[in-house]
C-alpha positions as CSV (number, residue, x, y, z in Angstrom):
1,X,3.4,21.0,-12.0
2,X,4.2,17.8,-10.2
3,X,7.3,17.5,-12.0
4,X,8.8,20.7,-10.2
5,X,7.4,19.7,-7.1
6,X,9.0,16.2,-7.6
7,X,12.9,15.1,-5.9
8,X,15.4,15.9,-8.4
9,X,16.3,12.2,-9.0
10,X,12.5,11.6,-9.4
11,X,11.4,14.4,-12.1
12,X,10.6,12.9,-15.2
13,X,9.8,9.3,-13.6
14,X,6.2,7.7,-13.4
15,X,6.4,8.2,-9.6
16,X,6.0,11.1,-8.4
17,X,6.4,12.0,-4.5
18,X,7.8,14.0,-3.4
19,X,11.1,13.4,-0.6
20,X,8.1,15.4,1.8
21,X,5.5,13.3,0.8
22,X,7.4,10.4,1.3
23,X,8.4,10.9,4.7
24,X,4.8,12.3,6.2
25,X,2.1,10.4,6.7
26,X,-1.5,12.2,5.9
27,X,-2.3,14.8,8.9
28,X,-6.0,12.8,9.6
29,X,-4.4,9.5,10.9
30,X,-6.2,8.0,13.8
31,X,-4.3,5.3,14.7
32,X,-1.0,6.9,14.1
33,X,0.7,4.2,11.5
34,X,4.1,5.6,10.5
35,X,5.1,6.0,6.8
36,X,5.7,2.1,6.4
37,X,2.9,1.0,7.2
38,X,0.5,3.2,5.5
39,X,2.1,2.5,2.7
40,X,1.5,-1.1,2.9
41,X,-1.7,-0.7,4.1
42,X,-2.8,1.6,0.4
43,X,-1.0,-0.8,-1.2
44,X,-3.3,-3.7,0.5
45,X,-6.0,-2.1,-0.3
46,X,-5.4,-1.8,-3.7
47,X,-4.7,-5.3,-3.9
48,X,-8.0,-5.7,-2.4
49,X,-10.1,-4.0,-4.8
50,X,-8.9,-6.8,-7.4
51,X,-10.7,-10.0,-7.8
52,X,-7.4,-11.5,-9.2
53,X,-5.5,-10.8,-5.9
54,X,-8.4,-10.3,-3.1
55,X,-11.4,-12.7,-2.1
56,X,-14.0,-11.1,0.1
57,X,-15.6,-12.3,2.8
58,X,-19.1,-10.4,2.2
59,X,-20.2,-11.8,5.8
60,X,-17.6,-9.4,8.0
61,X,-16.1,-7.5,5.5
62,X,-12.5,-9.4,5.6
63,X,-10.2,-8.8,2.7
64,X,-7.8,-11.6,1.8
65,X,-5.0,-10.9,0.4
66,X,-4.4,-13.8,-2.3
67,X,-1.2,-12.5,-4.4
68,X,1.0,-10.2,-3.6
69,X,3.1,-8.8,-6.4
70,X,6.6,-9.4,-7.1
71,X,8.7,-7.1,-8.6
72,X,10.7,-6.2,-11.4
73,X,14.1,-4.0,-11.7
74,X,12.3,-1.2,-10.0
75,X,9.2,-1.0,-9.9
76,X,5.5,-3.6,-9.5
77,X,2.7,-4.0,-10.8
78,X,-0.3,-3.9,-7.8
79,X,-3.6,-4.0,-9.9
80,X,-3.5,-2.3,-12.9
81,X,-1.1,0.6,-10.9
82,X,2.7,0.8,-11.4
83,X,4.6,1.4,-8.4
84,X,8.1,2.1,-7.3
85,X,9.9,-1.4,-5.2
86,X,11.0,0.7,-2.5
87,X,7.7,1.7,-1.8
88,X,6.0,-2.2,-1.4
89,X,9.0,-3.1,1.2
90,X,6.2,-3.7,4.0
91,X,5.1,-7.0,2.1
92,X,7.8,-8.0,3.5
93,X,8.8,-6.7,6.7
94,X,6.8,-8.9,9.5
95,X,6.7,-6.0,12.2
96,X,4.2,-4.0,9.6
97,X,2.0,-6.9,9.8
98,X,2.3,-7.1,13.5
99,X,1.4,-3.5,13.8
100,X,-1.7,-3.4,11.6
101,X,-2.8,-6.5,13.7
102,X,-2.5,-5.2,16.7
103,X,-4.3,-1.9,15.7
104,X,-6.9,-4.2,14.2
105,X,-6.2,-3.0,10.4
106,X,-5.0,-6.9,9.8
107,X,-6.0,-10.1,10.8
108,X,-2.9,-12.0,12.6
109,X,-1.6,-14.8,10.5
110,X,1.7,-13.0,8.4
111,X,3.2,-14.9,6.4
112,X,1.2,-17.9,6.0
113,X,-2.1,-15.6,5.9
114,X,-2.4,-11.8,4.9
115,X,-5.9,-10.8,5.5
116,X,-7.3,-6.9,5.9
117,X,-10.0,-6.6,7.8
118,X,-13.2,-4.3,7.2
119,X,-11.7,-1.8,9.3
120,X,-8.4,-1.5,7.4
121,X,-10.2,-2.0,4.0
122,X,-11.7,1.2,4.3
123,X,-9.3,3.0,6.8
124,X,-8.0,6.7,5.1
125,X,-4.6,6.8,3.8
126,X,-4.5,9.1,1.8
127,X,-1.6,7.6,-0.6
128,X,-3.2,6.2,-3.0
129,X,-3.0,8.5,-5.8
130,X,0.4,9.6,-4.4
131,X,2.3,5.9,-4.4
132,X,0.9,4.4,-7.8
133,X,0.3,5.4,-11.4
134,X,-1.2,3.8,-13.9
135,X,0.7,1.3,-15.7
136,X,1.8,1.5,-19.4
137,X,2.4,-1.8,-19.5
């Protein structure tokens, strides 16, 4: 169960990853983001798939980011998922951006402009499933 596999201080909670989990990024990972920044990249990508907080460019493919969440006590709310603050901290942290740029996941332009591009849209994280839950509320 994912409760047993789950932290001790985590068992019982919505989010469920594991200390493991949190700490290694997914084995097929081309351009070799660390932890960070594929976080914020599922989380962007997420964001993406929601008309509310993404407009598409249909043309190249371009993702822009139009609302990112902000949290409350613990957790946020990124589409209709539930996930834990400490795992959104790349939103904020300019040196994420900067790397997902320069591995051409990101369009420069952090903070005034947060745009995935078509590559980083549909690059693999893997996390997903493992960073969010559905909300149940």
């Amino acid at each position: 169960m994912a409760d047993e596999r789950a932290a001790p201080w985590m068992r019982g909670s919505s989010f469920r990853m594991t200390q493991e989990e949190d700490q290694m990024p997914p084995k097929n990972n081309p351009l070799k983001l660390n932890g960070l920044q594929l976080r914020t990249l599922a989380l962007l990508q997420e964001l993406a798939r929601h008309p509310e907080t993404a407009k598409r460019d249909d043309a190249s493919g371009d993702v822009a980011i139009t609302g990112i969440p902000m949290g409350h006590g613990d957790h946020l709310h990124v589409g209709s998922l539930v996930v834990s603050a400490r795992y959104a901290s790349g939103f904020s942290n300019p040196a994420v951006w900067t790397a997902l740029a320069r591995k051409g996941l990101a369009k420069p332009g952090y903070p005034s402009a947060m745009t995935l591009t078509a590559a980083g849209a549909a690059y693999a994280t893997g996390l997903t499933e493992k960073l969010a839950q559905p909300s149940d509320h």
